[in-house]
C-alpha positions in Angstrom: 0.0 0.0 0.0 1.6 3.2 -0.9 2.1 5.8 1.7 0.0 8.7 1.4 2.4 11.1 3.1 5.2 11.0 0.3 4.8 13.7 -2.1 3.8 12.6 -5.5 6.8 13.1 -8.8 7.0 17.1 -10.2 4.9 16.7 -13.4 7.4 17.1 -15.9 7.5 21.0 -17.6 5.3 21.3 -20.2 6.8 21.1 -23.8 6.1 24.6 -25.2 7.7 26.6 -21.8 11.1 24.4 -22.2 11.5 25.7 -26.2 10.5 29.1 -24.7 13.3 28.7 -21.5 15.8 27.3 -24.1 15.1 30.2 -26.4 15.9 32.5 -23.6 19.1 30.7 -22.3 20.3 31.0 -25.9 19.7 34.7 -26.6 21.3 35.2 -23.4 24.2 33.7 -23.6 23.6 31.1 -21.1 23.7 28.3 -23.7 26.4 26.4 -25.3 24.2 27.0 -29.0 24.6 30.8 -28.1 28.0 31.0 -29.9 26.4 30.4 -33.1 24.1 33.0 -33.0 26.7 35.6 -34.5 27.6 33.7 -37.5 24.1 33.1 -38.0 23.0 36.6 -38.0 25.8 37.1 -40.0 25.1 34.6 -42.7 21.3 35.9 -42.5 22.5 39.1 -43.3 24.6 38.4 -46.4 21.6 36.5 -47.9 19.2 39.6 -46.6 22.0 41.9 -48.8 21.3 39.4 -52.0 17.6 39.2 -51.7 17.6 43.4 -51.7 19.7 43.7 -54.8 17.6 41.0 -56.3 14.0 42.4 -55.8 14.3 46.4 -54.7 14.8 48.7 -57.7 18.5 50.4 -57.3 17.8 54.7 -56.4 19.8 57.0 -58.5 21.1 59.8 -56.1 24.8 60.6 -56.1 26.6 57.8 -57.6 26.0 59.4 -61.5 27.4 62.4 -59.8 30.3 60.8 -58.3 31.5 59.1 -61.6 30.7 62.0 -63.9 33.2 63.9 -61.3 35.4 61.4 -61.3 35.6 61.8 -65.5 35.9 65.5 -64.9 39.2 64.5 -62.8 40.6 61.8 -65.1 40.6 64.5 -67.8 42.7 66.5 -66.3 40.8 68.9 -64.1 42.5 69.8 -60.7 40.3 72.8 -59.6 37.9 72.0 -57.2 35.1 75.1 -58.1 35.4 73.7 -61.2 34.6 69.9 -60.3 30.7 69.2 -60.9 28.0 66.2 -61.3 24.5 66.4 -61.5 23.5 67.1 -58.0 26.4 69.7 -57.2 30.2 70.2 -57.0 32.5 68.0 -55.7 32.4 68.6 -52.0 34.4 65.7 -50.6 38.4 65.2 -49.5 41.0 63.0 -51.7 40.1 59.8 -50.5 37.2 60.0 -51.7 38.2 60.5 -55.5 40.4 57.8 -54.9 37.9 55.4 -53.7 35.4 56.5 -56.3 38.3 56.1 -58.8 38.4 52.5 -58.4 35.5 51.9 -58.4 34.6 53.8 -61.7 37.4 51.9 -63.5 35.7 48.3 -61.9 31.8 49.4 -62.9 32.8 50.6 -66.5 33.1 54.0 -65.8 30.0 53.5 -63.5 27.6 51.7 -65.5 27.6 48.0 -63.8 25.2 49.3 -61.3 24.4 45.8 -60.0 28.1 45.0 -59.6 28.7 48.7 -57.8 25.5 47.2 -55.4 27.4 43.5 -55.1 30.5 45.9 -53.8 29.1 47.7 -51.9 26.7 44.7 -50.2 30.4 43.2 -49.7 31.5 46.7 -47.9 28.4 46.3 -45.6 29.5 42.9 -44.4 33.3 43.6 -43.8 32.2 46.9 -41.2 29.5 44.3 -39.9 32.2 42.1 -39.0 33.9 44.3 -37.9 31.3 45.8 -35.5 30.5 44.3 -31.6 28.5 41.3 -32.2 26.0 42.4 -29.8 24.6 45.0 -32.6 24.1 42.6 -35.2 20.1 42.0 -34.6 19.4 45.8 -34.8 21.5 46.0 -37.7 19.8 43.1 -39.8 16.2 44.9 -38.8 17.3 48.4 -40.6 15.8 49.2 -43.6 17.5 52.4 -43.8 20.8 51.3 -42.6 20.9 48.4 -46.2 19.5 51.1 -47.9 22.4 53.7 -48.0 24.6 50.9 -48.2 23.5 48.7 -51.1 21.1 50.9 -52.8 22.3 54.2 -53.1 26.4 53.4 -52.8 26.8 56.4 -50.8 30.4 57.5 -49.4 29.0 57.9 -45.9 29.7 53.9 -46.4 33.5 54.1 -46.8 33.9 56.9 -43.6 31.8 54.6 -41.6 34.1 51.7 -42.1 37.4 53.6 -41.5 36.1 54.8 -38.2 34.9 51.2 -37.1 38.6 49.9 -38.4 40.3 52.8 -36.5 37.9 52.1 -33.1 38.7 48.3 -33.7 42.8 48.9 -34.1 42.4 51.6 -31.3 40.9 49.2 -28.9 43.8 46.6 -29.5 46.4 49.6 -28.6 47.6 49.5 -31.8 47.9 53.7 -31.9 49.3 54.2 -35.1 47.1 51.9 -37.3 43.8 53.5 -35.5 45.2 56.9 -36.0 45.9 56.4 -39.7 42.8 54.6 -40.5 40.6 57.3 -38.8 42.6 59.9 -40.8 41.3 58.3 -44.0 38.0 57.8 -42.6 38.1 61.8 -42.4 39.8 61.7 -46.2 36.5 60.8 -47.7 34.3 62.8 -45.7 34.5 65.3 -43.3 32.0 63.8 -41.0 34.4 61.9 -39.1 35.0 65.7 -37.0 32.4 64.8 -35.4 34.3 62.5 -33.5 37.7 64.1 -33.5 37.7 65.1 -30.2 37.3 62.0 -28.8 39.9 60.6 -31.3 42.4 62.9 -29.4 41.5 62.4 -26.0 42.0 58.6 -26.9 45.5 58.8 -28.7 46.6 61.0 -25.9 45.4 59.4 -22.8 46.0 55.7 -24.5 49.7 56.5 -26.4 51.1 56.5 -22.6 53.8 59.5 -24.1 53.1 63.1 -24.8 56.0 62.7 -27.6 53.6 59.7 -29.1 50.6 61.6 -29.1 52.6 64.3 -30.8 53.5 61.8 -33.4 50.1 60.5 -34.0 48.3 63.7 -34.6 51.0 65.1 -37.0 50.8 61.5 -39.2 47.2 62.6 -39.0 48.0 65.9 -40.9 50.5 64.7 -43.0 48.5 61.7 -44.6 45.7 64.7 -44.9 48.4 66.4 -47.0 49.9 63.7 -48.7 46.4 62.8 -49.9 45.2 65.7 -50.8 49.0 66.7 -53.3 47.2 66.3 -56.4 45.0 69.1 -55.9 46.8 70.9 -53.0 49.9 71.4 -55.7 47.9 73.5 -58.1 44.9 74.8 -56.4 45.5 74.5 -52.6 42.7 77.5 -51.5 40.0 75.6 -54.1 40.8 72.1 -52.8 40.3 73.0 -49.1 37.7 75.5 -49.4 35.5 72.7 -51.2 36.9 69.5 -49.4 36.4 70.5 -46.3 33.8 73.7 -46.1 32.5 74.5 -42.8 30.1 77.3 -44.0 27.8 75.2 -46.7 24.3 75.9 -46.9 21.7 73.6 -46.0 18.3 73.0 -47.5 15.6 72.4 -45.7 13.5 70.4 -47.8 16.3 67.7 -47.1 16.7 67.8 -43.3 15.8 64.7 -41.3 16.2 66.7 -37.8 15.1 70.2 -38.0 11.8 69.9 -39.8 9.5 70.7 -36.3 11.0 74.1 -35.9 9.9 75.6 -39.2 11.9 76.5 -42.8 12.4 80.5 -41.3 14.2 79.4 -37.9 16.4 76.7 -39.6 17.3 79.1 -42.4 18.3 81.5 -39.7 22.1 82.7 -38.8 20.8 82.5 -34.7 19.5 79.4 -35.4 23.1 78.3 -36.5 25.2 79.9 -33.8 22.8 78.4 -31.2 23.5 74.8 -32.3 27.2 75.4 -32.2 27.2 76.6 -28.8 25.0 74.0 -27.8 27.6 71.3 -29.5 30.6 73.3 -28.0 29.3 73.3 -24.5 27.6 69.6 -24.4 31.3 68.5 -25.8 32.6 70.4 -22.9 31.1 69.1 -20.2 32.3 65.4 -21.1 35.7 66.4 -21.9 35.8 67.7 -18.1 33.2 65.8 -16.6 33.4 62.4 -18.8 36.4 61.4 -21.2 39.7 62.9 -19.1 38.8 61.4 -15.9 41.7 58.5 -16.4 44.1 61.6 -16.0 43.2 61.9 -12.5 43.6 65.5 -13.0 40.9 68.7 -14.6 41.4 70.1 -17.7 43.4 73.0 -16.2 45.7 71.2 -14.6 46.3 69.8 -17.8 46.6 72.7 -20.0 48.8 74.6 -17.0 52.3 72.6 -17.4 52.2 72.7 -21.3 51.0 76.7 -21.3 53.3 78.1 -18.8 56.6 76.0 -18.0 56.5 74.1 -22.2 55.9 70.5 -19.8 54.1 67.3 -21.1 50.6 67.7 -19.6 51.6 64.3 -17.6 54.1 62.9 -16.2 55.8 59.6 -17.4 53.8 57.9 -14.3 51.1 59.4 -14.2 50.3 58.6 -18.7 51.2 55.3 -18.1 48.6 55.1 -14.9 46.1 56.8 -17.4 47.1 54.4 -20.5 45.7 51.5 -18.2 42.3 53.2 -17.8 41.8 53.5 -21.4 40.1 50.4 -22.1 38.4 49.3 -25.2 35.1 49.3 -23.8 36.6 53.3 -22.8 37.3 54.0 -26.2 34.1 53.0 -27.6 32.1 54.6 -25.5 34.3 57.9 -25.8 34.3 57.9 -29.2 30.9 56.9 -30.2 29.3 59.6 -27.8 31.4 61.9 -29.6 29.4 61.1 -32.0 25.9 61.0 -30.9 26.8 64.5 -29.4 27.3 65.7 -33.0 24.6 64.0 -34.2 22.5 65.8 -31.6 23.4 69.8 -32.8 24.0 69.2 -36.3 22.4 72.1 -38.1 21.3 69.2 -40.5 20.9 65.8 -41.4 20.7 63.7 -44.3 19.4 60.1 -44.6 22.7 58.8 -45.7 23.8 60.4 -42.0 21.9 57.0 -40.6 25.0 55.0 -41.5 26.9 56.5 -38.4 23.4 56.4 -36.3 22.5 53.0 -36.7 26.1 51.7 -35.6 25.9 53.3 -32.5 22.6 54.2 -31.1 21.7 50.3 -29.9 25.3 50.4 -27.9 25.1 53.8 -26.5 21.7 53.0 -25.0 23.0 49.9 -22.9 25.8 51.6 -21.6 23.2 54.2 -20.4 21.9 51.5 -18.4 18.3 51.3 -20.0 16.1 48.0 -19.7 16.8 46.0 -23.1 12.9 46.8 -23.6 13.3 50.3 -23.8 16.4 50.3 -26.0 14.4 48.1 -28.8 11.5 50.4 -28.1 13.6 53.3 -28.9 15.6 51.7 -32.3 12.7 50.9 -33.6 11.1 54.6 -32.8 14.4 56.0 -34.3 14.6 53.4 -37.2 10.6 54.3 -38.1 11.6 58.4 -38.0 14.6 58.1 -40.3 12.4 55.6 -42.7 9.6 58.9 -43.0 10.5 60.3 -46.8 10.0 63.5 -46.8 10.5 64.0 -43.1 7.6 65.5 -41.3 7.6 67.5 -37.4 6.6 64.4 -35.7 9.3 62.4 -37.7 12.3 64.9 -37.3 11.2 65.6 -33.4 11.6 62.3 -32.8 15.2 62.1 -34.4 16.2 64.5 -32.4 14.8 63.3 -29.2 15.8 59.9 -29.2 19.6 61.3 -29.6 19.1 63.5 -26.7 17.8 60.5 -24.9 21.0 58.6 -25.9 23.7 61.8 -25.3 21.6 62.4 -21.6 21.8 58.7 -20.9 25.4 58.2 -21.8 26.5 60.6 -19.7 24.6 59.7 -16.6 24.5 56.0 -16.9 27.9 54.7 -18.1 30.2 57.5 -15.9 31.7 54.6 -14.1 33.3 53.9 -17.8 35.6 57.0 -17.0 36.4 56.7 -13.4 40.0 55.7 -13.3 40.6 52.4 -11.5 36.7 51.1 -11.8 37.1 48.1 -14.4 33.7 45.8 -14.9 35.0 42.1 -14.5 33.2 42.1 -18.2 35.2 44.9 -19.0 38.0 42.9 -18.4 37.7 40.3 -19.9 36.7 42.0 -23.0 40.3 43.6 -22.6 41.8 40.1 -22.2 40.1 38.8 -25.3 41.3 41.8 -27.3 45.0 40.8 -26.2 
């Protein structure tokens, strides 16, 4: 007779809740099939890449303009005013041409549009490779982000590599390949300023030498140079009035971010000053709050030595204590809310201005420290506002409110990331695995 006071066996979990549980486990990294969720994403996307070129029509927009300039060049023509396509003059650095070169000599002189897209689907992969992991499913979900990249062939595609090349060198320690790939990144379009102060702060704080950093930033100038001979020899004020012209005027049919606040006030000079100030000072406060904090010291103590007495701003010690602060998950986050930060004030963006968005966006938002809900809640708000052609208020508002949500929650969530001495233990091991 069985005994009534032993409990009766667990019923076994229903069928349905162990696929969900298993599900979970592997999305979080808590199962041994979790691994194989990169390269699966990754093969998802190649065939994603194919499928677009195979069934969306291609969209004419620059790349006429870019080969019909690049002709222009071939023939002889070194003058920059002088250098026109269909939708303008040539308005880009060196690199560019160069890139654009090649690839009008591969696409008979430009017409092999489907080969151009096949290129430029391959260019997509190599910076998704190159990426964190991590980003790849909001990546894959962008309409947008395939969309400047393997419909339209724009040169936003080539910066955005360079930087991710120069973050992934920089984050390795390898100074002087990071440094020189970010200087071509900037070659091909100016852009990349956005994120030169960060660049700076890295090479100098990271470099562990004064001398180094010294070094670094005049190979910066002299590939700039170097780059730019051909057009620097015989018409230098042309070349960098054009290449790299701060005071362009913006239409505002075309703005993604400044729509809500009417054609007369984005038109206007006050209108201009105020976002500059508002990018100067917003840069300023993580430079002194945020990105020098491994130097143990404020800005003016900095500045002091190399001002009045012609000192390093550091001390051979005291860099090398700072060098081990600067840790890759340091230099991404430096670096990318550079970024966002210039995303932010810009007096206007473009849709091809996604391509450095969507890279960062989804990573900025967990270092802020927002629930994983929230951050897919606010891609795919931000994905949905840059996808609105023509931009509307409600669209552009909400462009520039979800970067002011990520600049705002950078800075307060992840300021642990610039205390000196405060490693994660994931933090370190990310170090260790980039070793």
């Amino acid at each position: 007779m069985a005994d009534p006071s032993r409990t009766s066996d667990p019923k076994p979990t229903p069928f349905h809740q162990q696929a969900i549980q298993l599900a979970f486990d592997v999305a979080n990294g808590r199962h041994a099939l979790s691994k194989l969720i990169p390269p699966a994403l990754f093969l998802a996307d190649a065939l994603l890449c194919g499928l677009i070129i195979w069934k969306v029509p291609y969209t004419e927009i620059d790349w006429t303009a870019y080969m019909e300039q690049v002709s222009q060049i071939l023939s002889g023509e070194r003058d920059y005013t002088k250098i026109r396509g269909g939708t303008g003059p040539l308005v880009y650095p060196a690199a560019h041409v160069y890139i654009y070169t090649g690839l009008y000599h591969l696409t008979d002189e430009g017409t092999n549009i489907l080969l151009a897209q096949q290129l430029f689907a391959g260019l997509y992969m190599v910076t998704l490779a190159v990426a964190p992991p991590y980003l790849f499913p909001l990546l894959i979900l962008s309409k947008r982000l395939h969309s400047i990249f393997v419909l339209r062939c724009f040169n936003d595609c080539f910066a955005v590599l360079f930087l991710w090349l120069a973050i992934f060198f920089l984050q390795r320690r390898n100074w002087q390949a990071g440094a020189l790939l970010y200087t071509l990144g900037l070659g091909v379009k100016m852009t990349l300023l956005l994120s030169l102060p960060a660049v700076g702060i890295v090479l100098f704080l990271g470099s562990g030498s004064f001398v180094t950093t010294l070094l670094l930033v005049a190979t910066m100038i002299l590939v700039q140079v170097l780059i730019g001979v051909p057009f620097l020899a015989h018409y230098p004020s042309e070349y960098l009035s054009r290449a790299f012209e701060l005071s362009r005027q913006f239409f505002f049919k075309w703005t993604v971010n400044w729509r809500f606040v009417g054609e007369k006030a984005f038109l206007s000079k006050g209108f201009a000053l105020t976002l500059l100030a508002l990018h100067v000072g917003v840069l300023g406060i993580f430079v002194t709050t945020r990105w020098i904090k491994p130097a143990r010291k404020s800005l003016i103590q900095l500045i002091s030595p190399l001002v009045f007495a012609g000192k390093p701003p550091l001390t051979g010690p005291e860099h090398r204590a700072a060098a081990r602060d600067v840790t890759p998950r340091y230099i991404l986050t430096t670096i990318l809310s550079a970024n966002a930060v210039g995303i932010l004030f810009a007096r206007s963006l473009h849709y091809q201005f996604y391509a450095y968005v969507a890279w960062s966006t989804p990573f900025l938002l967990w270092r802020a420290g927002l629930h994983p809900v929230l951050v897919y809640l606010l891609w795919a708000v931000q994905e949905w506002a840059w996808n609105v052609f023509p931009s509307t208020p409600a669209s552009s508002a909400v462009v520039v409110g979800v970067s002011g949500v990520t600049v705002a929650g950078v800075w307060f969530g992840a300021r642990e990331e610039w205390e000196p001495g405060t490693k994660s233990s994931s933090a370190k091991k990310e170090e260790a695995a980039l070793r």
